[in-house]
N, C-alpha and C positions, 0 to 999 in steps of 0.2 A: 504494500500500500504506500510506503514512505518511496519506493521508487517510482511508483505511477506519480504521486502528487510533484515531485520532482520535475520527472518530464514536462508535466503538465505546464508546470511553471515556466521552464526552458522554451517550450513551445509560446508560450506567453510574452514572455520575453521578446524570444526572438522576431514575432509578430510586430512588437512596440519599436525594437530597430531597425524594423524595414521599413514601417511607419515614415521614422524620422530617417531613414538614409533617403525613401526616394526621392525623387523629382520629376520623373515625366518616364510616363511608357510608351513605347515604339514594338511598332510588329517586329518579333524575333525574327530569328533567321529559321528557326523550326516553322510557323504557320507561312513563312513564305516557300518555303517546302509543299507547303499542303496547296500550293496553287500552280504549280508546273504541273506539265504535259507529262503522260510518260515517257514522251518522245525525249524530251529534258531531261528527266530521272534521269533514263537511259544512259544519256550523251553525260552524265557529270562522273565526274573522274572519282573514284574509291576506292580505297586499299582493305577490300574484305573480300578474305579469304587469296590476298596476295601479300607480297613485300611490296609493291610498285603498285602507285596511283593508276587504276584503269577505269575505264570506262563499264558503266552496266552489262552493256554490249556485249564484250573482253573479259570480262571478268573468269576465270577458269571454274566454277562452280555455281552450283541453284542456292539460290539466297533470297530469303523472302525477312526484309524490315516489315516490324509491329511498331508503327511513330506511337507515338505520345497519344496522338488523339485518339487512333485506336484504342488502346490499352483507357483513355478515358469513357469512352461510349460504351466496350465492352463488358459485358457481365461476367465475372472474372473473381475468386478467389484468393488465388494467386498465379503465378508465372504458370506455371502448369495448364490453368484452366485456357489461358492465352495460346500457347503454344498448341492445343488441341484443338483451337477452335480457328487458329489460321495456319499451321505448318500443313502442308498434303501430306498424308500419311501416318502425322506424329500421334503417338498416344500414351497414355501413363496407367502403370497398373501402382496398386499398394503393395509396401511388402514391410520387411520390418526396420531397416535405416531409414528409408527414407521410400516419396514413391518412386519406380521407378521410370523413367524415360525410354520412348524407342522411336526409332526412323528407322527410314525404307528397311525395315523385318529386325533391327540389328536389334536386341532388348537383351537385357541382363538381368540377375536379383538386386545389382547395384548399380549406381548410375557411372560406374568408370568406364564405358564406351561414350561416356559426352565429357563435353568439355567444356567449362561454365567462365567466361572473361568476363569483367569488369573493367571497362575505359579498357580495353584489350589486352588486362593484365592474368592470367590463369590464375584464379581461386578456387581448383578445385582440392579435395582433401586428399591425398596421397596415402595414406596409410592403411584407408577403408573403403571411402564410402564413392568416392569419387565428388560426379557433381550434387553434392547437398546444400552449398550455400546457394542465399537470396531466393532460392526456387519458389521457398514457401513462405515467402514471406506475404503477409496484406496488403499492406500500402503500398502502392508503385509510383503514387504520387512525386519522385524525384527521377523517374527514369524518362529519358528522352527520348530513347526507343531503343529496341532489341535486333539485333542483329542475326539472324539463324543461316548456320550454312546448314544443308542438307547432304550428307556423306561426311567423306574423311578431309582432314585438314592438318593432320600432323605435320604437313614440308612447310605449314606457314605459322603453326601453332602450338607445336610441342606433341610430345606423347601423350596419348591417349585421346585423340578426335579420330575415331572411328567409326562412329553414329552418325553425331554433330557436334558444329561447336553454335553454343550459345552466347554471346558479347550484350552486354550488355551496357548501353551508352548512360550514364548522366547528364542531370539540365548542369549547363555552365551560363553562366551572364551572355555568354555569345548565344545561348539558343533559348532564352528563356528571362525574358528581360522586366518579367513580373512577378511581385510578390504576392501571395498568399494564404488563406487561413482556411481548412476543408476538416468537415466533420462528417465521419458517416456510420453505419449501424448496419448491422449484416443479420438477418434472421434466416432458419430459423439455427445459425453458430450462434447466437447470442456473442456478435462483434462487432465491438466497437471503437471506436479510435480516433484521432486527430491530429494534423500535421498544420507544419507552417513551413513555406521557404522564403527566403530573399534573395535579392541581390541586386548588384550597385558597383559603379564603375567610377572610380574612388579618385581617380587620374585618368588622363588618357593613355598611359602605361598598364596602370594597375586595376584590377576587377575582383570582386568575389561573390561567390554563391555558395549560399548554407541550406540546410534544411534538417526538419528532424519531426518526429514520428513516434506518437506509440499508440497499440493495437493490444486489445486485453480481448481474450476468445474464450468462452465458456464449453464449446463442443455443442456436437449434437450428438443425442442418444438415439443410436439407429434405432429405428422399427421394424424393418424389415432387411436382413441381413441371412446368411447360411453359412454355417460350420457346422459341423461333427465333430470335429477334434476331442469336444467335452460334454456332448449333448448332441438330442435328436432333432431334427425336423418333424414335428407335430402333423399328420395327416389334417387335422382338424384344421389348425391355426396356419399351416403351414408358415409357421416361426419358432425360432429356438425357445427353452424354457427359460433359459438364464438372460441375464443381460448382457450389456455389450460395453465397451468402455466408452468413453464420448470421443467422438472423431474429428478432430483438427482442435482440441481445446492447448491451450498452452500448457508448457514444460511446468509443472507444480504450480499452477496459477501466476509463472514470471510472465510479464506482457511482454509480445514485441515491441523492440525498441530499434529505431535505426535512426542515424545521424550522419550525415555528411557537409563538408567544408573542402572548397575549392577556392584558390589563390592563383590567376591568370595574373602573369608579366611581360611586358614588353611582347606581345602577340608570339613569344618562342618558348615562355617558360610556365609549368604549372605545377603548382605541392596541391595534392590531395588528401583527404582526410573520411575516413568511413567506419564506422561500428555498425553493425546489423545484428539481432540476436533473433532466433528463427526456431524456436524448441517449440512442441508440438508431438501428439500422438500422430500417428499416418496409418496405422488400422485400423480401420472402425469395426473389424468384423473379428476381434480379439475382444475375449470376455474379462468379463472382471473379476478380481480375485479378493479373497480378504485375506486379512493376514492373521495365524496364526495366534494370539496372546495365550496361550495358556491348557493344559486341563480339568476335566471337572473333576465330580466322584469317582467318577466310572470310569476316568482314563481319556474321555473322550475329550477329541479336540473341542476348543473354545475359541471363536473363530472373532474377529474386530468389522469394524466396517469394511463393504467393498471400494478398494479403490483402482488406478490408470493402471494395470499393469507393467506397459508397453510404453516409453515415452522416449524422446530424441529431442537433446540436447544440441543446438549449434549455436558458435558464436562468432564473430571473427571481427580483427581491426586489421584494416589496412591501411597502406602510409607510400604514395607515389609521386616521385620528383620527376617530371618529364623536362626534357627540353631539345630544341632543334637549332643547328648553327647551319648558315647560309656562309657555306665557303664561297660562292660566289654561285653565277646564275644556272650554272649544270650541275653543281654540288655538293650537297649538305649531310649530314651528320647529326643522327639524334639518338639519346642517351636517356636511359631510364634506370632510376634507382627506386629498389621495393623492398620492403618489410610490411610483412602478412604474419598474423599469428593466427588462430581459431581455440576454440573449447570444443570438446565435444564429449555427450557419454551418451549409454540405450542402457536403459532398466533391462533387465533377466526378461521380463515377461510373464512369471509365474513368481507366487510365493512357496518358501519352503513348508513343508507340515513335519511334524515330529509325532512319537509317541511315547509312552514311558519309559522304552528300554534307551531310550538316544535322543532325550531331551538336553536343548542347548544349556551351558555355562549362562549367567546372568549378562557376561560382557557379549555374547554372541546375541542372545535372546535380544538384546536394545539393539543390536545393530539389525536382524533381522525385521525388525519392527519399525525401521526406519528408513522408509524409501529411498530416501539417497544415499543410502552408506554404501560403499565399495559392495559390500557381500553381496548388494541388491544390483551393483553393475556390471551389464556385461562387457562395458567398454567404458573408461574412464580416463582422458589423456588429453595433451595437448601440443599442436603442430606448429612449428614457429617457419618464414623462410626469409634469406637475407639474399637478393640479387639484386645483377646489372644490369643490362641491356645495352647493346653498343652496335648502330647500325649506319653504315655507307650508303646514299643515292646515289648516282651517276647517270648523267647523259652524256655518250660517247658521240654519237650525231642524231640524226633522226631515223636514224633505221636501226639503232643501238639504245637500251638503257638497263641497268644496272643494279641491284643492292647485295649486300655482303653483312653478315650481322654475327655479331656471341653475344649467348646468355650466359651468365656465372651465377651459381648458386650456391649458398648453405641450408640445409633441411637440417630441422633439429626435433625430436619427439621425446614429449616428457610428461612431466605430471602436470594434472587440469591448472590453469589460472589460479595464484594466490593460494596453493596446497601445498602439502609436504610430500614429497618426493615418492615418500612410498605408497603416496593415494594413486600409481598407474597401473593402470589393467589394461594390457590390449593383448593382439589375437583371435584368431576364430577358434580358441578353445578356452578363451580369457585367463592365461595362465601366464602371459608375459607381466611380471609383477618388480619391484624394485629389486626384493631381496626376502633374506627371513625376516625384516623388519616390516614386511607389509603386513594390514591386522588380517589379511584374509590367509598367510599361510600357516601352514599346518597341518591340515586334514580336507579332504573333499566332499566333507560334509559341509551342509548348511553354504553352500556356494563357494566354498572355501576353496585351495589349492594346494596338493600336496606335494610333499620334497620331491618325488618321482616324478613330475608332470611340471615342475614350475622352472620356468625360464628367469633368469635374472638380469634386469638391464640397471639395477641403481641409479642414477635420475635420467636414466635413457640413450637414445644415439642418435646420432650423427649422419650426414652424410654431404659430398661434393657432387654438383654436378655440373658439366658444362656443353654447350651444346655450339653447333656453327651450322651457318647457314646461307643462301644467296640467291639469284633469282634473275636472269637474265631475259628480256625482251626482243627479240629479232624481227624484224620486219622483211617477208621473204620476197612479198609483192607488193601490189598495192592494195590489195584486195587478202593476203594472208603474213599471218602473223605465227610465229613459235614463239611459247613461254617457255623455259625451262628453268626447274626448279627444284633442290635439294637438301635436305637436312640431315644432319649426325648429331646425335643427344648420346652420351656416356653417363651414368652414374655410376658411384663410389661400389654400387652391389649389383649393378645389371649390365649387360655384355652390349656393344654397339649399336648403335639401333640407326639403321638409317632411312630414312625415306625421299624416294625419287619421286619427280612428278613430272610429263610432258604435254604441255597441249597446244594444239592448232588449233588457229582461232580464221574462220573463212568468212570477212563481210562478205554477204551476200546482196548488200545496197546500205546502204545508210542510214536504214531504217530494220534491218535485218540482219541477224548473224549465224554462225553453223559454229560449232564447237565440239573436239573430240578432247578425250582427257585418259590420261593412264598414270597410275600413280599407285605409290604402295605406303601404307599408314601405318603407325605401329603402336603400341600400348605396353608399358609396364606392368607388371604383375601389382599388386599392391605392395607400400610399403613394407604393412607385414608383413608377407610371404617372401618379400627380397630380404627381409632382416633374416629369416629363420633358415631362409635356403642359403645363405652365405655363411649363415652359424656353421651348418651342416657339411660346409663346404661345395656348396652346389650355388649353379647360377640357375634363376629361374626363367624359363625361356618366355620372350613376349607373345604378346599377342599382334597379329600382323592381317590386313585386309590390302588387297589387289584387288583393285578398281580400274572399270573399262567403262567409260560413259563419254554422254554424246547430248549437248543442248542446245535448244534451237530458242535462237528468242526473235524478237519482231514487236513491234507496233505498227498501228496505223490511225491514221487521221490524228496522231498526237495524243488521246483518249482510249485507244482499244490496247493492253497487251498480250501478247499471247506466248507462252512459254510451256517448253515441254522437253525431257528428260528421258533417256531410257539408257540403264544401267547395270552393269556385270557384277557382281561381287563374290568373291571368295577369301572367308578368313577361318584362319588358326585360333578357332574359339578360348577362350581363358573365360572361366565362371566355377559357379560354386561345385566341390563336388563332395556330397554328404558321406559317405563312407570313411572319405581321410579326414572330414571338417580341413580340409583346405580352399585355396582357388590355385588352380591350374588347367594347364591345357587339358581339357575333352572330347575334343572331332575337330575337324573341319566340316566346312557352312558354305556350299553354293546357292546362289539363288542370282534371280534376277527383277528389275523395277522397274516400272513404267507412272513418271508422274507430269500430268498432263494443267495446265491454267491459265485462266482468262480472268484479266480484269477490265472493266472499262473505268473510267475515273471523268466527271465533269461538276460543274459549281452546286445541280443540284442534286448528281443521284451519282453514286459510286456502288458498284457492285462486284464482287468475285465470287469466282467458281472453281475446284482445281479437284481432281483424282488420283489417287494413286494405287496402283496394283502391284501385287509382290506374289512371286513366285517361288518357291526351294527346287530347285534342282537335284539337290544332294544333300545328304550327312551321313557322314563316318565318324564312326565315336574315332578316340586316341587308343594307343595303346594303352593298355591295362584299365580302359573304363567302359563299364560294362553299361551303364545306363546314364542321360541325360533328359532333362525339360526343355533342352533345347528343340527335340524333336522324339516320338515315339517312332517315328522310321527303321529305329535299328535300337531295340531296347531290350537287352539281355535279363530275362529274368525268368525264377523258378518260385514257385510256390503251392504251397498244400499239393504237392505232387504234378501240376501242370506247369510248364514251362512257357515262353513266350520267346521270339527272335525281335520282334519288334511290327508295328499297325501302323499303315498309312503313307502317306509321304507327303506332307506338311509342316510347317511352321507351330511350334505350341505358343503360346502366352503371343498371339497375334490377330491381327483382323487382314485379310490380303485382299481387301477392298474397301478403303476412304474417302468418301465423298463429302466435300465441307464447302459451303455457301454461306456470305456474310455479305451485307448490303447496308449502305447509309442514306438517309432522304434528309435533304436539308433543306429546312423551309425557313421565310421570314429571314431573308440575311443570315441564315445560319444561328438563329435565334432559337432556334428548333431543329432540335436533329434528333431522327428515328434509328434507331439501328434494328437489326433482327441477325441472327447466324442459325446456321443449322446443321447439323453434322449424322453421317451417318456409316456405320463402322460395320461391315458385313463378314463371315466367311471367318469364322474362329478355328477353322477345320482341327488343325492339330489338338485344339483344347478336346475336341471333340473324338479327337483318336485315342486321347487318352484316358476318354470314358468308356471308348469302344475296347479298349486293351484289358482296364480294371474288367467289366463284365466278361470277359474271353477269358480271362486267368483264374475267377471263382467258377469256371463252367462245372458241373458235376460237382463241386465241394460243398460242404457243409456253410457257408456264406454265401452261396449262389442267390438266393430266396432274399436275407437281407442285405445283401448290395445291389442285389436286381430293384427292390423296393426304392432303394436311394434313385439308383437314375432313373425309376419311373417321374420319381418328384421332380428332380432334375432338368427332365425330358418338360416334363409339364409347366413346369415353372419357366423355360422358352431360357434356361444356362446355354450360353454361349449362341446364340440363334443370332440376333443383332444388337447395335445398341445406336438408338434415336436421342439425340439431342438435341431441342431449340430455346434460344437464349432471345431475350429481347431487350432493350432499354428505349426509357424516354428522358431525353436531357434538354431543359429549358432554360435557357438565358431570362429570367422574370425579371429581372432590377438588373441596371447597369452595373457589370461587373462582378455579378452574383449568377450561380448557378445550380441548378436544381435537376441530379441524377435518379430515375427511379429504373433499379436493375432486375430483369427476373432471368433466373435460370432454371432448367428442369422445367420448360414449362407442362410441353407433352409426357404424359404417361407411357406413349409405345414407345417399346425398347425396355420398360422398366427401370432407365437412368442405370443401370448394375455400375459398379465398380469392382471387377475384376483383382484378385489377387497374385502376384506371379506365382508361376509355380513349378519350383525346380525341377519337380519329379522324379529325384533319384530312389523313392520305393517306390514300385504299384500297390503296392497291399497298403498305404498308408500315404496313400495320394489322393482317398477321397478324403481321410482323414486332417487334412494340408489344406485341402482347396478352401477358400471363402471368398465370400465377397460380402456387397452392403448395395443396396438402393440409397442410392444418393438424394436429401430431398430437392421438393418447390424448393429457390431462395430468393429471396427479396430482399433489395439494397436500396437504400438510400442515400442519398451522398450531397451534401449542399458545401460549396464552396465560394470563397468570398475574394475577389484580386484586387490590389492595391495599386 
């Protein structure tokens, strides 16, 4: 409470200085964005998903910006709900770090096949989760828009853009030249929150922009939700007995809080400044547990109130010094210095139960009863990183240009923010611990860790890494163009890692382009797993995708564009694999994509349309692994006497059919504006092989009866058939400088809204027991905002 009143005040504050800083507002440079052609767009030079300023046209990859305005009209949660409702093909299941992310078929139980930049700096977490920061955050009220490439981008981005990478830009004074004050309320999350920004241009050197944020979430308590794991699906109710924990509520009741501060100099130099805190449940279809306090007469457990079991903790501060020097008119040189820390932990999930022969010590029994103590986490630790950036442009003439770049780094992992050293737990067996001085060693009771099993890092490790890179421009004709481009990343615990990239770029008129692309992406293993395979004396091999794609873009009459994609992919999969509780290699993954989009854009009506279709060609598990969720194609397993080789040949935890349409009508000068989106996600096939595999493997056994009952309900209940989504908003400009957001999402019923859980699949006999999900509800936003 004493931090919300805090904020609140900061936000208050902050409000009353922009008050008195400003002086006069002028169209930014963002809404004069919003009034170009896409013929414009097109033609304006940008370096995403390159080293070198290119044209839309040129660009060597499919990239779809979400500005500002969108992300304001849209009905949206957070980043997440955005990315699904305009990426072609993107979509997000829950799991237990965090939810996770997938494009064209690529999806994991973690989001470490995407790549999450800030101002284009990589803030994703290294040691586990990959991309968790800012995704789930509420307010986006300070982001100027997002950037998505769609496939790999390691030669321009580092390891691990495999998927996608996500960028996501800040308002600076130069895009956002007004202040302020937005309150809104989210049902039925019961959220609510309020931001402020400014900014003000102090000299005609010097400029700044701040902003800051807090979000306090109560959850929602599903209604309608399916697991087994602990309980039945009711014929009658067709809903679980027990409850559910509340879904998206905050980390122990902490609010989100986000803060940021930008310092612009002399148009070459800028310090940045960021805190974001983003803790939160992300299963709503995990039940709730109580905790243990005691026995009675009888011996019998004596249970406390039910609480979250399940929660995720993130936090991060960043800190970036950019700057660019003009050695002269062909040139320059720019430099970047970064220091990134985060917090992070995830509750166990379950509480411990005891009984009279193996009841806790008094010092154990208070820590078990205490949600956040160690014994209760299954990951507890903190990521720090310290780099450079150091990168050459060059124009050698006009048929020539040029960049050449290193990045230097320090990784450091240790115990959470403001703790003692032996509060670290990580691992996917949570037994990397300080020493015998942590409270949880000693025995593997009660969440504990024993001498046999416990890894010691004493206040943790280290690592170097350094990377090099370049990027050459050829001009072969006048009409074609070669990019070539390369990157080498080395760290201190993983073996070379390079990635190639070549593409011809064919105008086909001035208004038209052809592009082919071949490139190879690469991915690290997790921290963890590179720390324990190099304890062991082993290096752990990455994860790597070979990419063949070809994209056509064009406009016309300035107002229409049309863009479309089709793509090869094969990669050396790295994901969970339950048997060892590690992540390593599991198969290889062919498949191929087709994404197809139209927008047209004019002063009253803007509309898009785009598809995408995914196809598997292949999967081959790895050596020594017998089964994957990546696919039941090849799925090695025996039980109650029947045996299985593998069902199907599909994609699991996928839809290989997206179709997404979002439309704005703007009336009265833009005094009114309609939105609506709608989204529709077909063809779950592989979800559905692996309900075909479950019922093939109890044929004849004593389960056959009840797990045939399960997918009767299953079948009926329309699991994995499609999933219907339409969102709408009404946003009115009512008073000068005042505005008024009414958001719905979920409005339609068909489809049932499901939210899908991933799911690895490595047993069949305990893969219906795994699976869940939650119907997402009706939500209604309100959002009134006030500019200075």
């Amino acid at each position: 409470m004493r931090n919300m009143i805090l904020i609140y005040k900061v936000c208050i504050l902050s409000l009353l200085v922009a008050v008195c800083l400003k002086a006069e507002v002028n169209v930014n440079n963002t809404e004069q964005l919003f009034d170009l052609t896409f013929d414009e767009l097109m033609s304006t030079r940008v370096n995403i998903g390159s080293l070198l300023f290119m044209s839309n046209y040129d660009k060597p990859a499919m990239v779809t910006t979400i500005s500002s305005e969108d992300i304001r009209v849209t009905p949206h949660r957070n980043i997440y709900d955005l990315l699904e409702t305009y990426i072609p093909g993107a979509l997000f299941m829950s799991h237990y770090d965090s939810p996770t992310l997938g494009v064209r078929g690529i999806i994991s139980d973690r989001n470490n096949k995407v790549l999450i930049l800030v101002n284009g700096h990589v803030a994703n977490q290294k040691a586990r989760s990959g991309a968790i920061a800012e995704l789930q955050i509420w307010d986006l009220s300070d982001i100027d828009k997002i950037e998505v490439i769609r496939g790999p981008g390691s030669v321009t981005y580092g390891p691990g853009a495999i998927a996608c990478v996500i960028n996501i830009i800040t308002k600076t004074k130069a895009t956002n030249d007004a202040s302020d004050f937005k309150i809104n309320y989210i049902y039925p999350y019961n959220s609510k929150g309020i931001s402020t920004k400014f900014s003000q241009r102090i000299t005609d050197d010097i400029s700044i922009f701040g902003f800051a944020s807090i979000q306090q979430t109560q959850g929602y308590s599903p209604e309608n939700a399916f697991s087994i794991m602990y309980n039945r699906w009711t014929e009658e109710e067709h809903k679980t007995y027990n409850r559910y924990q509340e879904y998206l509520t905050d980390y122990f009741d902490e609010p989100q809080i986000k803060v940021h501060f930008q310092l612009d100099l002399f148009d070459n130099t800028s310090l940045w400044f960021r805190y974001a805190n983003s803790g939160t449940t992300t299963n709503g279809a995990v039940l709730k547990s109580q905790y243990q306090i005691g026995l009675d007469g009888n011996n019998h457990a004596v249970m406390g109130e039910y609480a979250n079991p399940l929660q995720v903790r993130h936090e991060h501060l960043l800190v970036n010094l950019n700057n660019i020097i003009e050695l002269d008119d062909n040139y320059s040189i720019s430099s970047k210095f970064h220091f990134g820390t985060e917090n992070s932990a995830r509750t166990m999930g379950w509480f411990w139960m005891w009984g009279p022969n193996d009841a806790p010590n008094q010092k154990i029994y208070d820590e078990l009863v205490d949600h956040k103590s160690l014994r209760n986490k299954y990951n507890n630790f903190s990521e720090s990183e310290l780099s450079c950036d150091f990168m050459l442009n060059g124009i050698e003439s006009d048929d020539f240009r040029f960049a050449l770049g290193t990045t230097l780094s320090y990784n450091k992992w240790g115990a959470p923010w403001f703790e003692d050293a032996n509060m670290i737990r990580m691992g996917d067996h949570s037994n990397i611990i300080s020493g015998p001085d942590s409270p949880i060693y000693g025995e593997s009771l009660f969440f504990g860790v024993d001498s046999a099993n416990a890894i010691f890092v004493g206040n943790g490790w280290s690592t170097f890494m350094y990377s090099f890179y370049g990027e050459a421009e050829l001009i072969l004709q006048k009409s074609l163009t070669a990019l070539l481009s390369a990157r080498l990343d080395k760290d201190s615990y993983s073996d070379y890692l390079f990635s190639p990239r070549i593409a011809l770029i064919y105008k086909i008129n001035e208004k038209s382009s052809l592009k082919i692309i071949a490139q190879q992406s690469n991915r690290m293993n997790t921290a963890e797993e590179l720390f324990l395979q190099n304890r062991a004396g082993n290096i752990s091999a990455p994860e790597k995708l070979n990419t063949i794609e070809m994209i056509f873009s064009s406009t016309y009459s300035g107002n229409l564009l049309i863009e479309g994609s089709v793509n090869y992919n094969n990669i050396d999969i790295l994901s969970w694999y339950d048997p060892d509780r590690t992540t390593r290699e599991t198969g290889n993954l062919s498949m191929i994509g087709i994404e197809a989009e139209i927008k047209y854009n004019s002063s009253f009506f803007a509309i898009g349309l785009n598809h995408s279709f995914t196809h598997m060609l292949n999967w081959k598990l790895a050596t020594g692994i017998e089964r994957s969720g990546i696919s039941y194609s090849e799925y090695k397993f025996e039980y109650l006497g029947n045996s299985t080789l593998g069902y199907g040949n599909n994609l699991n935890n996928w839809a290989n059919n997206s179709t997404k349409l979002f439309a704005n009508i703007n009336l009265f000068e833009k005094k009114l504006i309609l939105h609506i989106n709608a989204r529709l996600l077909w063809g779950f096939e592989g979800a559905k092989d692996g309900l075909q595999l479950v019922g093939q493997i109890v044929e004849g056994t004593s389960e056959e009866q009840a797990i045939g009952d399960i997918l009767d309900v299953m079948s009926r209940e329309s699991f994995y058939d499609y999933d219907f989504r339409l969102n709408a908003s009404i946003n009115y400009n009512f008073i000068p400088n005042s505005t008024i957001s009414v958001l719905l999402m979920n409005i339609s019923k068909i489809g049932n809204n499901y939210r899908y859980k991933y799911e690895a699949g490595n047993k069949a006999e305990s893969y219906l027991f795994r699976m869940n999900l939650l119907e997402e509800p009706l939500t209604i936003g309100l959002k009134l905002s006030y500019e200075i």
